[in-house]
C-alpha positions as YAML, in Angstrom:
chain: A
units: angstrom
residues:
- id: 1
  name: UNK
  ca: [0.00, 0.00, 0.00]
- id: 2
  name: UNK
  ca: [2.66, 2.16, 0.80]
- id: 3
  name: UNK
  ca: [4.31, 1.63, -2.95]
- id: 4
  name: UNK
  ca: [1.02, 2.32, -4.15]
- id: 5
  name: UNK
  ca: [0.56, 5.92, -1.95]
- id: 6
  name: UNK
  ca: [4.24, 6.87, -3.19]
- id: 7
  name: UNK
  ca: [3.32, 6.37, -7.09]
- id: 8
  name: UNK
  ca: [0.19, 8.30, -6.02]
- id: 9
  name: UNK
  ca: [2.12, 10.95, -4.55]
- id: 10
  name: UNK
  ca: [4.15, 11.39, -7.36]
- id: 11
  name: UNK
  ca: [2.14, 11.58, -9.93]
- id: 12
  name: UNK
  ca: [0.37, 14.49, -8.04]
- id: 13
  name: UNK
  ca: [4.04, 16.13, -7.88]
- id: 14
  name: UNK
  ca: [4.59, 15.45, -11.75]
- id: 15
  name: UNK
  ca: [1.15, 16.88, -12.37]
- id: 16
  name: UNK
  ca: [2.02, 20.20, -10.29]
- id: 17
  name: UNK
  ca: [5.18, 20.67, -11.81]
- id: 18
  name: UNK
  ca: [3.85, 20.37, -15.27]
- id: 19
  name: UNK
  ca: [1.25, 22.94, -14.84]
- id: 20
  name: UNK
  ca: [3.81, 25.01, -13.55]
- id: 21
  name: UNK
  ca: [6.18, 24.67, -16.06]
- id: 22
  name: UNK
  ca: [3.46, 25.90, -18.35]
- id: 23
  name: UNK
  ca: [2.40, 28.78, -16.27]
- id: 24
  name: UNK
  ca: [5.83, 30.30, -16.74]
- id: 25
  name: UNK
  ca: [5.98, 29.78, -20.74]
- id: 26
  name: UNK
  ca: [5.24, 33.11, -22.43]
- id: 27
  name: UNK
  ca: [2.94, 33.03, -25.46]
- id: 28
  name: UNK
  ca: [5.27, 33.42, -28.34]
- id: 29
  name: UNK
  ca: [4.93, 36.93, -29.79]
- id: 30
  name: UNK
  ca: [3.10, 37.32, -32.96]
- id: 31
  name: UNK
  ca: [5.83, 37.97, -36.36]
- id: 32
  name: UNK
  ca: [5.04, 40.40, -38.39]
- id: 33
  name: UNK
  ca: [3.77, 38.96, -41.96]
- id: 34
  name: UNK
  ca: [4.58, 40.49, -45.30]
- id: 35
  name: UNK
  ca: [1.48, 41.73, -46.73]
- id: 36
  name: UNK
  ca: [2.01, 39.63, -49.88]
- id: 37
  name: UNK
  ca: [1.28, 42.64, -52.27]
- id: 38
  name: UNK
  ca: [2.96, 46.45, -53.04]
- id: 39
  name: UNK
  ca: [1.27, 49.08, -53.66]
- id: 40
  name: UNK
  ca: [2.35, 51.37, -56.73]
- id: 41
  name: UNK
  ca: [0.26, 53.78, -56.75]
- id: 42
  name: UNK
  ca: [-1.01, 57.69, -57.74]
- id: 43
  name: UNK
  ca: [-3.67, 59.46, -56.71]
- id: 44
  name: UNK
  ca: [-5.03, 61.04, -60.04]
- id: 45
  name: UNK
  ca: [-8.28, 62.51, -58.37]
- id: 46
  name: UNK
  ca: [-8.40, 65.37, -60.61]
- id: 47
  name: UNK
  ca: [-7.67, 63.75, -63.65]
- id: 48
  name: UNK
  ca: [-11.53, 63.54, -65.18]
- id: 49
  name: UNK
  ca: [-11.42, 67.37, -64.93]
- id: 50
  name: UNK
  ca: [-8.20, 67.96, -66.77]
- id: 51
  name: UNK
  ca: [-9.03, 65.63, -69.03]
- id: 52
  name: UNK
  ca: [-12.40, 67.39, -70.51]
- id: 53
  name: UNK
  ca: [-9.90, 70.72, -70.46]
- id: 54
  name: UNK
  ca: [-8.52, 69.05, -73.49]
- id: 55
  name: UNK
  ca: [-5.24, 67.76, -72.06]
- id: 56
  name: UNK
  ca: [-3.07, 65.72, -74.50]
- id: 57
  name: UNK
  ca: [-1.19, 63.44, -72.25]
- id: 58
  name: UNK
  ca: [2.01, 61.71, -73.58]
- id: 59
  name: UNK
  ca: [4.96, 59.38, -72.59]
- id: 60
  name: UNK
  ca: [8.33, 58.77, -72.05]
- id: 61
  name: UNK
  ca: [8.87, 58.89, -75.84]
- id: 62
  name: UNK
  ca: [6.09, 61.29, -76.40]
- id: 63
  name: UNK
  ca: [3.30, 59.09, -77.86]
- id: 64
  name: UNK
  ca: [-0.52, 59.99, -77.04]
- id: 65
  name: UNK
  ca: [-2.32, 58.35, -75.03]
- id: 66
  name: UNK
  ca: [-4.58, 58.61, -71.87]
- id: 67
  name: UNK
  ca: [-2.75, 59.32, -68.60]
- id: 68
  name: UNK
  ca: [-3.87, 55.98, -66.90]
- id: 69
  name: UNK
  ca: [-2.54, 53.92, -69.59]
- id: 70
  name: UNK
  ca: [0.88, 55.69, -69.64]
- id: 71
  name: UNK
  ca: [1.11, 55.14, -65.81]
- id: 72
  name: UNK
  ca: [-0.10, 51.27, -66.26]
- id: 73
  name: UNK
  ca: [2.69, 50.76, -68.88]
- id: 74
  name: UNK
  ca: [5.11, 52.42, -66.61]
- id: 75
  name: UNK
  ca: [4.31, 49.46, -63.93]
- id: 76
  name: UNK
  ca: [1.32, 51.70, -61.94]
- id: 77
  name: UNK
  ca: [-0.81, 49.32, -60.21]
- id: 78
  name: UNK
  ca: [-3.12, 51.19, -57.75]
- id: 79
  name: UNK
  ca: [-5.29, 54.37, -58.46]
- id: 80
  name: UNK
  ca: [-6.07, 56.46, -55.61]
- id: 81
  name: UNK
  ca: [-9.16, 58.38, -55.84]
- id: 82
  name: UNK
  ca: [-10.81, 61.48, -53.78]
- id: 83
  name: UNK
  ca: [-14.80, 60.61, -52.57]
- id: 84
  name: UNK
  ca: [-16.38, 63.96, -51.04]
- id: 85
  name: UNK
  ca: [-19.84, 63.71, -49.80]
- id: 86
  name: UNK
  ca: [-21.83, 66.37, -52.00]
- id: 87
  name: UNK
  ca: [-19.17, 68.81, -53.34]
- id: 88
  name: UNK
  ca: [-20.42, 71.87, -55.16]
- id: 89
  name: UNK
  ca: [-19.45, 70.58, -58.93]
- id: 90
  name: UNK
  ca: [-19.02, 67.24, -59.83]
- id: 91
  name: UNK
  ca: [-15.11, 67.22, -59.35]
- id: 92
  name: UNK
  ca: [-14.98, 64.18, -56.66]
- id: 93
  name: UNK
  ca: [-18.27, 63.30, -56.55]
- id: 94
  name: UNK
  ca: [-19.91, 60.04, -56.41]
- id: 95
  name: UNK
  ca: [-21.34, 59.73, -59.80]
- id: 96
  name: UNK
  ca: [-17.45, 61.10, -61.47]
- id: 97
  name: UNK
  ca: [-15.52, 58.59, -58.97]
- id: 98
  name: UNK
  ca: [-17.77, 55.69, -59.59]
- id: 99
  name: UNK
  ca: [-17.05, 56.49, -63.45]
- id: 100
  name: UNK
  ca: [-13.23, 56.89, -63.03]
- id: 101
  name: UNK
  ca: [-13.71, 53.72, -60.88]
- id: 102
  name: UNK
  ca: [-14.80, 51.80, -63.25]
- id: 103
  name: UNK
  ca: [-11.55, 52.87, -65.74]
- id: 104
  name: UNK
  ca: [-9.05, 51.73, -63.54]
- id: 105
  name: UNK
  ca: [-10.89, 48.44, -63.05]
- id: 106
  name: UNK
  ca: [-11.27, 48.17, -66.98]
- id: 107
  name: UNK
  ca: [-7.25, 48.35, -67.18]
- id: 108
  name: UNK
  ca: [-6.75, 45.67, -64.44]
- id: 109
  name: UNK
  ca: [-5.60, 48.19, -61.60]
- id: 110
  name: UNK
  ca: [-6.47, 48.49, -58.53]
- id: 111
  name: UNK
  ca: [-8.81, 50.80, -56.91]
- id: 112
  name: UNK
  ca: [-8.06, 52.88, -53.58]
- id: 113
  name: UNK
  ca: [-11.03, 54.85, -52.46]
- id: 114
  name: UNK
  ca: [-10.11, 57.54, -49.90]
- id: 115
  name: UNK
  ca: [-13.41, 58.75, -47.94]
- id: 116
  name: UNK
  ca: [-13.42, 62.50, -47.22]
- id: 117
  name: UNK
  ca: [-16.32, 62.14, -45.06]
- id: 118
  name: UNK
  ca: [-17.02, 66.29, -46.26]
- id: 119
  name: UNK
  ca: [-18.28, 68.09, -48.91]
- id: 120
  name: UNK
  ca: [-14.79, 69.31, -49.26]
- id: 121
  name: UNK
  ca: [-10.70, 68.69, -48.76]
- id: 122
  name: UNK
  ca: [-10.21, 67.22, -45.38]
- id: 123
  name: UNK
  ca: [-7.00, 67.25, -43.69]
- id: 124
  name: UNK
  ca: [-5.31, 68.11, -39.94]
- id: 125
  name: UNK
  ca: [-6.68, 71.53, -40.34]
- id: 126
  name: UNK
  ca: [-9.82, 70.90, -41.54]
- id: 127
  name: UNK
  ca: [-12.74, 68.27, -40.92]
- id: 128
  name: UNK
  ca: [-15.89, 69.90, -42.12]
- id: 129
  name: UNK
  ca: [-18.90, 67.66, -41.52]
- id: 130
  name: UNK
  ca: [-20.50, 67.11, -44.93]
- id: 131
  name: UNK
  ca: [-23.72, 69.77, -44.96]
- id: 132
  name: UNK
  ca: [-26.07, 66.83, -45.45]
- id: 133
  name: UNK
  ca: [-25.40, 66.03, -41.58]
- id: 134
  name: UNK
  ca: [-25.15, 69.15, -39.62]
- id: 135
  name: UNK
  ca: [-26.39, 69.03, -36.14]
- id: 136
  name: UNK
  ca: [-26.48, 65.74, -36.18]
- id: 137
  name: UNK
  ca: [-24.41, 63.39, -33.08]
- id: 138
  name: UNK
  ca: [-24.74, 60.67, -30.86]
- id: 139
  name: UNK
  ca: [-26.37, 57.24, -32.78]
- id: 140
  name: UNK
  ca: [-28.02, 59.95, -35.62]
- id: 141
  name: UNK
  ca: [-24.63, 60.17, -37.17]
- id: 142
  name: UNK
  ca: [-23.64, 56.83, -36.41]
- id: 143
  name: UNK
  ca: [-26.25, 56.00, -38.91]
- id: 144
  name: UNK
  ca: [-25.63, 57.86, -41.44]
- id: 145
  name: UNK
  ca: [-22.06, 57.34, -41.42]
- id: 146
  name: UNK
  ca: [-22.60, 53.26, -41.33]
- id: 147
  name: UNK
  ca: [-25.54, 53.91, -44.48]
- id: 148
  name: UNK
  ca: [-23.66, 56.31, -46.45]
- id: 149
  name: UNK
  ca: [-20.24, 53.89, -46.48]
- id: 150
  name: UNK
  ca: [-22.30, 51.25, -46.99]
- id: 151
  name: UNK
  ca: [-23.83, 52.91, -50.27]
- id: 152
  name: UNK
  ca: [-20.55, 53.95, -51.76]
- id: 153
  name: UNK
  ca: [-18.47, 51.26, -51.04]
- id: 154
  name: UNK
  ca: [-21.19, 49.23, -51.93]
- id: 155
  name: UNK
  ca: [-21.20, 50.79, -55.22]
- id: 156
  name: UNK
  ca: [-17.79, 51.11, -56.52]
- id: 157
  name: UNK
  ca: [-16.22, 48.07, -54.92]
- id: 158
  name: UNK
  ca: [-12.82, 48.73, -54.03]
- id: 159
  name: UNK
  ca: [-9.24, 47.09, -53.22]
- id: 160
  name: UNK
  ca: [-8.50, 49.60, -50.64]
- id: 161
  name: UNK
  ca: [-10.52, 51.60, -48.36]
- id: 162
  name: UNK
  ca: [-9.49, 54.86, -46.61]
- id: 163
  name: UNK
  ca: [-11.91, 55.55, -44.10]
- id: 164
  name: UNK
  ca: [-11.41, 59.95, -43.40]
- id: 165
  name: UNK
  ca: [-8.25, 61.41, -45.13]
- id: 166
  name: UNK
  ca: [-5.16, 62.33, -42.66]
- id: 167
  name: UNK
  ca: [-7.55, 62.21, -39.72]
- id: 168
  name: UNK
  ca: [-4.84, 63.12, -36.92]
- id: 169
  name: UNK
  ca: [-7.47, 64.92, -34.97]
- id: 170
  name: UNK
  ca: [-10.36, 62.80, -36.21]
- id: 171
  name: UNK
  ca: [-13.18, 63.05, -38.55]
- id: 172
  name: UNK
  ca: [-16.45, 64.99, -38.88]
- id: 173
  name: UNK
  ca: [-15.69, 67.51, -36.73]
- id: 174
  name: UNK
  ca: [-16.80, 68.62, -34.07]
- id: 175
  name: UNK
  ca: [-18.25, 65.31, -33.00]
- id: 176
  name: UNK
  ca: [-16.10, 63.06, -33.96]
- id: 177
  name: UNK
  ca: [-12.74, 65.80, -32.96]
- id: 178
  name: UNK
  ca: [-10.23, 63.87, -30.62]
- id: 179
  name: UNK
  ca: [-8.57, 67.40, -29.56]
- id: 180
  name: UNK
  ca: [-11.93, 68.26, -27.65]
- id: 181
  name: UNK
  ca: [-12.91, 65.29, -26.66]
- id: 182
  name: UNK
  ca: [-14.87, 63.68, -29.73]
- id: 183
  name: UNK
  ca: [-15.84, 60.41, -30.20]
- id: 184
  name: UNK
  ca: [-13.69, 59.30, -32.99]
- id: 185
  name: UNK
  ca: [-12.44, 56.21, -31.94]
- id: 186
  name: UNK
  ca: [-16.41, 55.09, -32.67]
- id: 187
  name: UNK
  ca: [-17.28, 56.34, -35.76]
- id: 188
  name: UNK
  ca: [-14.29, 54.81, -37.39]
- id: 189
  name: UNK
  ca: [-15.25, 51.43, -35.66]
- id: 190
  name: UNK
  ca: [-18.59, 52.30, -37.32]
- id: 191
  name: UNK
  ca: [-17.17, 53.20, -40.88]
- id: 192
  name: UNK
  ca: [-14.71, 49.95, -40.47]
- id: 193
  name: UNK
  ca: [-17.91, 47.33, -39.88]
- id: 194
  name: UNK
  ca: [-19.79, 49.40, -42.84]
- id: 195
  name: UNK
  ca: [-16.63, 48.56, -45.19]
- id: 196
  name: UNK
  ca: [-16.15, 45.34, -43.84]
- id: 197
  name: UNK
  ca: [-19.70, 44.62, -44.73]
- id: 198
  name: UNK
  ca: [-20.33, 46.07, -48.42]
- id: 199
  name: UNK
  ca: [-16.40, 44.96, -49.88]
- id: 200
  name: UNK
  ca: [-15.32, 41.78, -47.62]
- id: 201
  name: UNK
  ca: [-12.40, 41.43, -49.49]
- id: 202
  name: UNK
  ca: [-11.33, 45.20, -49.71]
- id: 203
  name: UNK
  ca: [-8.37, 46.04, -46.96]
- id: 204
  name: UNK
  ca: [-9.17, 48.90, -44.59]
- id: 205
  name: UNK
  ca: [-6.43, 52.31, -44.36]
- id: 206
  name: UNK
  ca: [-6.12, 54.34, -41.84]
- id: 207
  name: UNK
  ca: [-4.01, 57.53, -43.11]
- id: 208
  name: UNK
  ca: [-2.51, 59.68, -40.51]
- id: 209
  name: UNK
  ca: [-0.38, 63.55, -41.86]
- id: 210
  name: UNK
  ca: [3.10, 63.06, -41.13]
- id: 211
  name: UNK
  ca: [5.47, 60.88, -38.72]
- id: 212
  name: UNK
  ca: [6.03, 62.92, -35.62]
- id: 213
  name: UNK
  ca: [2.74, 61.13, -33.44]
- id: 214
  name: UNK
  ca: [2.67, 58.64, -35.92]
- id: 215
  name: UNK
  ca: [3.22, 55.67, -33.76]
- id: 216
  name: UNK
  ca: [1.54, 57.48, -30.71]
- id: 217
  name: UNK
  ca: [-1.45, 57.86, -32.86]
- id: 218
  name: UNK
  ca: [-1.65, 54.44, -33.65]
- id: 219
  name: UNK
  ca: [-0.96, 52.94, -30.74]
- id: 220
  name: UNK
  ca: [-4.14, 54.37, -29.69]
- id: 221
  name: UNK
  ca: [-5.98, 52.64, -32.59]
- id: 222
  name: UNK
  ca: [-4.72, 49.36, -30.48]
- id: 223
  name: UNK
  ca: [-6.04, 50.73, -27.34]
- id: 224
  name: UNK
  ca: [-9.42, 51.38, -28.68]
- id: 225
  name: UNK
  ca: [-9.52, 47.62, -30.86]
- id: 226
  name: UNK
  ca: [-9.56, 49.73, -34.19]
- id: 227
  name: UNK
  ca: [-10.31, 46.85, -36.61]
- id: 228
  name: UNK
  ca: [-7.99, 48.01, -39.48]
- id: 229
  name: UNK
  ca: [-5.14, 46.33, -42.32]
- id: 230
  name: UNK
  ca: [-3.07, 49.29, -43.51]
- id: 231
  name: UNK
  ca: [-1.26, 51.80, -41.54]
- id: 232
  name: UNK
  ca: [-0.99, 54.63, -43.51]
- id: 233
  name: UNK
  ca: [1.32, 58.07, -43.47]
- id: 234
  name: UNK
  ca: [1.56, 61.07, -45.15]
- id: 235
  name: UNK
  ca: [5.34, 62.00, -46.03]
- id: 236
  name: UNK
  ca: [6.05, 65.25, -47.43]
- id: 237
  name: UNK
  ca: [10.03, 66.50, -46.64]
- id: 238
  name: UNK
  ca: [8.91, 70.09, -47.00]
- id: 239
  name: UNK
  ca: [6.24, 69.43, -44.10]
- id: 240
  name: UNK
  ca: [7.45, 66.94, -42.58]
- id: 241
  name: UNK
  ca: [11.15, 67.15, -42.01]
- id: 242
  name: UNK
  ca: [14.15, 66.34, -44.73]
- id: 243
  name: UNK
  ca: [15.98, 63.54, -42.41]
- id: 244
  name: UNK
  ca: [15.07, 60.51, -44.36]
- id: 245
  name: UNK
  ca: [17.12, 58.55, -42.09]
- id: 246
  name: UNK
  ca: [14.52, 59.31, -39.14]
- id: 247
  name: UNK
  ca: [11.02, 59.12, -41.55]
- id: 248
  name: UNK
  ca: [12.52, 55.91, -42.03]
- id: 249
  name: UNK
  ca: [12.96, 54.74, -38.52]
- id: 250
  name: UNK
  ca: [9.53, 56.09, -37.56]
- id: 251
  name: UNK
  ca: [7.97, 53.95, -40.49]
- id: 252
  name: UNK
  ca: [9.46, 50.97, -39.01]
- id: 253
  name: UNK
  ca: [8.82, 51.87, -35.13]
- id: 254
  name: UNK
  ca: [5.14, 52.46, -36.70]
- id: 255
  name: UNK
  ca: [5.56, 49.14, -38.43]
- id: 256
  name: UNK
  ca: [7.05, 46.89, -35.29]
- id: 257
  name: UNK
  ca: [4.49, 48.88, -32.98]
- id: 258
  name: UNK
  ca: [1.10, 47.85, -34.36]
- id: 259
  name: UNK
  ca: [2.56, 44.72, -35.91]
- id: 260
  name: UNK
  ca: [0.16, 46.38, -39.48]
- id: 261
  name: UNK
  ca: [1.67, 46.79, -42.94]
- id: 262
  name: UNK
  ca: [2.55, 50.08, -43.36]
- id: 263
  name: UNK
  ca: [2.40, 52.32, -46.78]
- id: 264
  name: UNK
  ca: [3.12, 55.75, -47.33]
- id: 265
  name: UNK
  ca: [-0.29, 56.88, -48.65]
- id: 266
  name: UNK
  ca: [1.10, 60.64, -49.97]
- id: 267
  name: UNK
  ca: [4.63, 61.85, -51.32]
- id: 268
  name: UNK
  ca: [5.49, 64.12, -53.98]
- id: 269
  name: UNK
  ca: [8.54, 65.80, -55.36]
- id: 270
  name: UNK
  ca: [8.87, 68.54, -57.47]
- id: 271
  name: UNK
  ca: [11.41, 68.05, -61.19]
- id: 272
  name: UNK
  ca: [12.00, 72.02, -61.46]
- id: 273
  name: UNK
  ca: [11.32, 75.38, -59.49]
- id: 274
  name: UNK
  ca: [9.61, 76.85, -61.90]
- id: 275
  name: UNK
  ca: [5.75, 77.69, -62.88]
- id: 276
  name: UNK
  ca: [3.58, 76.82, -65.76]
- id: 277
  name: UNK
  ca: [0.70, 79.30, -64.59]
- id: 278
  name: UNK
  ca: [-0.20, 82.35, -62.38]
- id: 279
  name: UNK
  ca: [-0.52, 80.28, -59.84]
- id: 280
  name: UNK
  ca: [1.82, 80.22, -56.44]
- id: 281
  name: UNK
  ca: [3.13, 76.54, -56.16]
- id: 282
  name: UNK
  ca: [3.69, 75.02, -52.46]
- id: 283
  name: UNK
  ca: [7.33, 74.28, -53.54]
- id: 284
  name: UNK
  ca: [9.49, 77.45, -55.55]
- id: 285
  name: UNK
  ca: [12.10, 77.81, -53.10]
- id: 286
  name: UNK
  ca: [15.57, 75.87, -53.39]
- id: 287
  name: UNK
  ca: [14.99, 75.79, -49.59]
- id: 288
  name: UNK
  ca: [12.53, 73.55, -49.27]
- id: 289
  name: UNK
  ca: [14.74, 70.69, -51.17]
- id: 290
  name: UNK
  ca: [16.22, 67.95, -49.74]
- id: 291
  name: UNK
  ca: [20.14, 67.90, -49.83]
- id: 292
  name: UNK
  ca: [21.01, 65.65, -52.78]
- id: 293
  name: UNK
  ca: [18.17, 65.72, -54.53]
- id: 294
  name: UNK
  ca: [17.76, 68.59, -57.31]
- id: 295
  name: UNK
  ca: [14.41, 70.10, -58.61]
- id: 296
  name: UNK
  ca: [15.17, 68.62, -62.02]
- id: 297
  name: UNK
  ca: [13.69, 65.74, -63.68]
- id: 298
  name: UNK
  ca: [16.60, 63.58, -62.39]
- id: 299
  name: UNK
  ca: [15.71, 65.06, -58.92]
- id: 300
  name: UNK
  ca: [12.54, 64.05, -58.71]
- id: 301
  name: UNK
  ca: [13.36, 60.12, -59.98]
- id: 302
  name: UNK
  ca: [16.21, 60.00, -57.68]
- id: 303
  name: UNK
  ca: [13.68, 60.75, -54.87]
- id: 304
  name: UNK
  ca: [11.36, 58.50, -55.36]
- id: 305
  name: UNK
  ca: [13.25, 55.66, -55.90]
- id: 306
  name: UNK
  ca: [14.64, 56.43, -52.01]
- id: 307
  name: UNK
  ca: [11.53, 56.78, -51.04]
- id: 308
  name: UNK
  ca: [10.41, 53.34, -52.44]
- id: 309
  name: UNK
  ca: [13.44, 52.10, -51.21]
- id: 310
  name: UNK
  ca: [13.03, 53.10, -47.57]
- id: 311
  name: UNK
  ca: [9.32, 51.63, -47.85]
- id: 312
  name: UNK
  ca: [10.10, 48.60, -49.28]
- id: 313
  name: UNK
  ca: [13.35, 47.45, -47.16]
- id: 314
  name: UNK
  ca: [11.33, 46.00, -44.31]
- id: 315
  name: UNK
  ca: [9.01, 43.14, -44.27]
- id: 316
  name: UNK
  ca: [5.15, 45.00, -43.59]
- id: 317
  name: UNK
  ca: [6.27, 47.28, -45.91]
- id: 318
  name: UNK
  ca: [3.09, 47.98, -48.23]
- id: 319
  name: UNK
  ca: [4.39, 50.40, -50.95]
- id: 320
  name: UNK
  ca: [3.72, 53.94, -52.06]
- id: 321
  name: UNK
  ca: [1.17, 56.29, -53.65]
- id: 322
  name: UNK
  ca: [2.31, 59.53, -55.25]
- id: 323
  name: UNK
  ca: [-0.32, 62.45, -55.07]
- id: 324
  name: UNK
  ca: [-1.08, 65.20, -57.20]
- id: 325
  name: UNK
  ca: [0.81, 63.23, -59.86]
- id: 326
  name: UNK
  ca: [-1.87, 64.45, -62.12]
- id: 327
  name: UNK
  ca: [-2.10, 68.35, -61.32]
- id: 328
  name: UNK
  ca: [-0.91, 69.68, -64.43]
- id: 329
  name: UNK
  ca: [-1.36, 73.15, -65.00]
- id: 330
  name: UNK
  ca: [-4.36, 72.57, -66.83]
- id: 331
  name: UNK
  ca: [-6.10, 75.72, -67.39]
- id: 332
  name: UNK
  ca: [-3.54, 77.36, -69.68]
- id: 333
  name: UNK
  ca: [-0.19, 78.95, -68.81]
- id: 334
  name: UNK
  ca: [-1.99, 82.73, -67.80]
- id: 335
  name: UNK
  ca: [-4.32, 80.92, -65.16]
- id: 336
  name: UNK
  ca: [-4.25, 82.70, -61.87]
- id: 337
  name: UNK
  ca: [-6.79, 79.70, -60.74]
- id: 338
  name: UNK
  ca: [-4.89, 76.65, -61.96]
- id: 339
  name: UNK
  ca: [-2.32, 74.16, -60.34]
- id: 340
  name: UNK
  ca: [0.11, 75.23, -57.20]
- id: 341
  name: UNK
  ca: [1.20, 71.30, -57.86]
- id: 342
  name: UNK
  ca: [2.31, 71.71, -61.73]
- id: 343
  name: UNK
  ca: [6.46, 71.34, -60.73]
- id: 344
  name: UNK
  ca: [5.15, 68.35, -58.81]
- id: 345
  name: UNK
  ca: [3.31, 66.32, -61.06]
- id: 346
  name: UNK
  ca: [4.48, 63.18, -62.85]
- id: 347
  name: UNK
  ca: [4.42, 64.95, -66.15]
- id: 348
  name: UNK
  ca: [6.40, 67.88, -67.35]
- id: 349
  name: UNK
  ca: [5.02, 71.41, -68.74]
- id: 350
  name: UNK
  ca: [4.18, 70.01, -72.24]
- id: 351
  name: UNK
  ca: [1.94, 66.94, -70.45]
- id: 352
  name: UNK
  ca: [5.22, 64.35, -71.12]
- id: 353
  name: UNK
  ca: [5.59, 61.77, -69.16]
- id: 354
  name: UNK
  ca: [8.91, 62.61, -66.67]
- id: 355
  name: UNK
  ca: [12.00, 59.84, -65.62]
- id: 356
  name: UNK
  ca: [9.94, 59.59, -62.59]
- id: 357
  name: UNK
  ca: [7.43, 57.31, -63.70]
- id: 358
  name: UNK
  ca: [10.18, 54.68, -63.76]
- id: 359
  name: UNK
  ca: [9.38, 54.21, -60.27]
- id: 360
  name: UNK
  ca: [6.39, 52.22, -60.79]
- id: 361
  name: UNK
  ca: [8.09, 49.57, -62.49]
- id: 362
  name: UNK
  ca: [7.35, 45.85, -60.78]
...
């Protein structure tokens, strides 16, 4: 009997010291996956307007053709594109983007569909509730924020969704205004479900304006179970700093933080200080340049391809999308209402097709 207590007794002990042993063994931590696709991409919101100007795009070698297909052969394969709620013309509209939409589909790119959430540009500075919802809060907005993304996603179907547009402060402001207290944090859980719900397959952005808070900003995403894929960034060097050595350590910081693919939704460089119109350009100044890399065509390739680079060397990396690559001064060279983007774009003052479209290449 006493054999049989001991084996007993023992087995107990084995028992015990297994659990413990188990107890002390920290979950392994998850690894960060590549996101098995990179974005090239260009936000050519403006392009339906410049194109019923008359605009006579060409490329590299200065044949005709439309500006999507010149981009496409040059290895685009995402086109970013501008949804306001009920602007005052039709320029980013839902009827115009559905159109464009359906384009980029028709040429086997992919769509990115970046929700305003106003009747109007919405950025840091501004988040102007569209006019259709004024005065409204509480669940009243909630459901006409879930209905409305519903409706348009619904309808146009996209690869990528960008719920609010460099919404460091929030969205639909003032209600949904983190500064003052807003309740962000649930209308973009609301506008996530909607998206999850009308394009299943369609992977959800969220696109903050710059890299200093990045991570911070995120990290609060996490703490408030943001459902999301994509963590986007704006990354302009004449906004947001010329080290390229530290946007690059953010990015991956932001990257190993949230343990999300990362892209850099917005970047732009100009190919020449000069102006096409009467218009004032952000960029004119030799100032605002980043050491090493000209305002010439050159420049502007040179730039990019860093900037590709420095997306692209890490494993969530998700890829790029140029903006305003479209913005040609459109209205005619004595416009004092045209393009402050023209020495920016991805084509030159004759509508050609510039070195830096070599970036797209696969």
């Amino acid at each position: 009997m006493g054999i049989h207590q001991l084996s007993f007794r023992s087995l107990i002990l084995i028992l015990l010291l297994g659990a413990c042993s188990e107890k002390q063994v920290d979950p392994p931590t998850p690894q960060p996956q590549p996101p098995g696709y990179f974005i090239r991409g260009a936000d050519v919101s403006l392009l339906p307007e410049i194109e019923a100007a008359g605009v006579q795009f060409k490329d590299l070698n200065g044949n005709p053709g439309s500006m999507l297909e010149i981009l496409k052969q040059a290895g685009l394969n995402t086109v970013r594109i501008r949804l306001w709620h009920t602007p005052q013309t039709s320029v980013s509209g839902l009827p115009q983007v559905a159109k464009l939409a359906q384009r980029v589909k028709a040429l086997g790119l992919n769509v990115w569909l970046c929700l305003h959430y106003s009747d109007t540009w919405a950025d840091p500075s501004q988040q102007k509730m569209p006019a259709a919802w004024n005065g409204l809060n509480g669940q009243a907005l909630q459901d006409s924020l879930r209905n409305y993304t519903l409706r348009v996603v619904g309808k146009i179907k996209p690869d990528f969704v960008q719920a609010g547009n460099e919404v460091n402060d929030g969205m639909l402001w003032p209600a949904g205004r983190i500064g003052t207290g807003g309740d962000f944090y649930s209308l973009l859980a609301t506008a996530h479900k909607a998206i999850r719900q009308a394009a299943p397959q369609a992977r959800i952005i969220v696109h903050f304006a710059g890299i200093n808070g990045a991570v911070q900003f995120f990290n609060q995403l996490q703490v408030h179970k943001i459902d999301y894929d994509v963590a986007g960034v704006s990354y302009y060097s004449f906004y947001h700093g010329k080290d390229l050595a530290y946007a690059s350590s953010v990015i991956k910081a932001l990257a190993n933080s949230t343990l999300k693919h990362v892209v850099i939704a917005e970047v732009s460089y100009p190919f020449t200080l000069q102006w096409a119109d009467n218009t004032h350009n952000l960029i004119g100044e030799s100032g605002q340049l980043v050491e090493g890399f000209p305002a010439t065509p050159e420049g502007q390739k040179t730039y990019m391809l860093k900037i590709r680079q420095m997306i692209s060397d890490f494993a969530q990396g998700a890829g790029f999308c140029y903006w305003g690559g479209e913005w040609v001064a459109y209205k005619g060279n004595s416009s004092a209402d045209g393009s402050p983007w023209e020495n920016q774009a991805l084509f030159d003052f004759n509508f050609k097709a510039l070195p830096v479209v070599e970036v797209f290449k696969p």
